[in-house]
C-alpha positions in Angstrom: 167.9 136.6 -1.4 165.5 134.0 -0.3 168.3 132.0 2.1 169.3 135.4 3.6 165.4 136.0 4.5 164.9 132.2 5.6 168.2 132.8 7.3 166.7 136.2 9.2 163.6 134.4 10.0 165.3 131.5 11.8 167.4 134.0 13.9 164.6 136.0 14.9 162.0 133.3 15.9 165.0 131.5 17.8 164.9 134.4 19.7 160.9 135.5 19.9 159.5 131.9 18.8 157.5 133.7 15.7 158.4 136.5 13.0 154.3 137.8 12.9 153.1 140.6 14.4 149.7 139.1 15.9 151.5 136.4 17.6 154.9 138.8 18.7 152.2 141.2 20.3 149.2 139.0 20.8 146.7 141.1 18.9 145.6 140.7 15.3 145.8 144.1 14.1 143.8 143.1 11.2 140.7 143.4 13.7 140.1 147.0 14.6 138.8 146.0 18.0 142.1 144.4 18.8 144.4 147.2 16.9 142.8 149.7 19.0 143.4 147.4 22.4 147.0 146.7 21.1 147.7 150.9 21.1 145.7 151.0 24.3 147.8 149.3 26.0 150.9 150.8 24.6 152.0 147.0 23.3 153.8 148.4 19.9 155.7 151.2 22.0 156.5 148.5 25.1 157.7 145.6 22.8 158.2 147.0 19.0 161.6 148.4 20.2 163.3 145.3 21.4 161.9 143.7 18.4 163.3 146.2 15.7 166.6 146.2 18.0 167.0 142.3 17.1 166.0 142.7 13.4 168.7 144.9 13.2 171.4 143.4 14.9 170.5 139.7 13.2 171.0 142.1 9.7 174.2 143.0 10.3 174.7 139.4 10.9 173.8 137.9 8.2 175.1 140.9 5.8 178.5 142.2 7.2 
């Protein structure tokens, strides 16, 4: 399990340099100030999409 998840990780940050949310979106949402800028600016519905898209398609990579 833990070369498929090294495996995942590789593929995604070879595509969007990083596989953490604060540095994909560039908002810790761990601070409420910068959670609430991060929906203000519609950052998890302009970027999240592409990002879940990827994770997918590197899945059926590494699985089928």
């Amino acid at each position: 399990a833990m070369e498929l998840k090294n495996e995942f990780d590789r593929q995604f940050t070879e595509r969007f340099g990083t596989v953490l949310c604060k540095e994909l979106l560039g908002k810790d949402f761990s601070i409420p100030a910068e959670k609430e800028q991060a929906f203000a600016e519609q950052l998890t519905a302009q970027k999240c999409p592409d990002f879940i898209s990827a994770a997918i398609e590197i899945l059926e990579d590494i699985l089928c």
